[in-house]
MIMAR-774953 format. One record per residue (C-alpha): z, y, x; residue in one letter; chain. Coordinates in steps of 0.1 Angstrom, whole numbers. Example, Ala and Ser with C-alpha at 12.3 -4.5 7.8 and 13.67 -1.06 7.14 Angstrom:
<sites>
[[78; -45; 123]; a; A]
[[71; -11; 137]; s; A]
</sites>
This chain:
<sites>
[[-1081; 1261; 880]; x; A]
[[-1075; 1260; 843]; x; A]
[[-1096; 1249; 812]; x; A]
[[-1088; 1267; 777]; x; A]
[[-1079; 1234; 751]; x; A]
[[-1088; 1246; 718]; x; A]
[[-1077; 1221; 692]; x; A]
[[-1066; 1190; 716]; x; A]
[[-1068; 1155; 697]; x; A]
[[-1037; 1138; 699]; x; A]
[[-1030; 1102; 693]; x; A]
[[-1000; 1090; 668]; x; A]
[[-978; 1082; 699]; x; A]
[[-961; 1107; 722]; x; A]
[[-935; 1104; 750]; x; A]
[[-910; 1121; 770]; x; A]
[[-912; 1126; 808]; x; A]
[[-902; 1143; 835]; x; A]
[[-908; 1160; 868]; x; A]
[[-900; 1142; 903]; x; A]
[[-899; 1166; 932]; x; A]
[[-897; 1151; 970]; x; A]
[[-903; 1166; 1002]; x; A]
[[-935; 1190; 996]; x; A]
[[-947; 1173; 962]; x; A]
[[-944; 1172; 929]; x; A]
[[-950; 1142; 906]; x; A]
[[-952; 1134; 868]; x; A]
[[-943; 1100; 859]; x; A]
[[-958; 1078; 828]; x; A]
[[-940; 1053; 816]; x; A]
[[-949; 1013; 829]; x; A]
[[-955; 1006; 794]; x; A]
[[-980; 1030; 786]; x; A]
[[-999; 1027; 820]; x; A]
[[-1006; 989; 809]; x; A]
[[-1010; 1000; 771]; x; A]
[[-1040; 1029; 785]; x; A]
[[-1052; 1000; 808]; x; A]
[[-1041; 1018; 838]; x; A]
[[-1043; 1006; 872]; x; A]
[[-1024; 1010; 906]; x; A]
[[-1039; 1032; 929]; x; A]
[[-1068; 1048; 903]; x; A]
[[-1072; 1079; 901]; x; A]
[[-1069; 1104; 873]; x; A]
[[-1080; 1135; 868]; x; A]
[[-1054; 1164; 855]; x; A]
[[-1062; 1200; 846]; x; A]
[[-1036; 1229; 836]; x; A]
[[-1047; 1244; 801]; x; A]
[[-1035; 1263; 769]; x; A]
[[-1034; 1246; 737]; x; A]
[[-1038; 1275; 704]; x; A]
[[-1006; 1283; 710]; x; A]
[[-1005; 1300; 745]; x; A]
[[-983; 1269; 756]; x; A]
[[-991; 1254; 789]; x; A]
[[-1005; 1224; 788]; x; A]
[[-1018; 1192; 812]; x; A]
[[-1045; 1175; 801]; x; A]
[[-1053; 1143; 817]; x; A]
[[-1086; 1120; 817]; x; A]
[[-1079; 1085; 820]; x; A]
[[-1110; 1069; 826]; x; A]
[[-1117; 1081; 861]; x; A]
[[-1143; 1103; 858]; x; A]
[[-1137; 1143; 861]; x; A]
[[-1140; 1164; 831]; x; A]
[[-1175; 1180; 825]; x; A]
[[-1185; 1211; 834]; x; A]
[[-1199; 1240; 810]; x; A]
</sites>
């Protein structure tokens, strides 16, 4: 499942992470910090989707409010 991210808005802040790989899964960690700084709680549950930004570069965009992205 992919969606095509055109021109992706991106905050003034960035950060480096990396790829955690046990058993039979996969996770991406974020930083404690900016969990608490995105108001994130344990146990919610975000929605991610694999996309392209203009580039061609693979991309993961990911909603943070709960709620999946909208279709059409």
């Amino acid at each position: 499942m992919g969606v095509e991210v055109v021109d992706p808005r991106l905050e003034s802040f960035g950060w480096k992470t990396y790829l955690q790989n046990r058993r039979g899964t996969s996770k991406i960690t974020i930083n404690k910090l900016v969990a608490v700084g995105a108001g994130l709680e344990k146990g919610q549950f975000l929605y991610c989707y694999l996309a392209k930004d203009k580039s061609d570069r693979s991309i993961v965009v990911v909603y943070l409010d709960g709620k999946p992205r909208e279709k059409g």
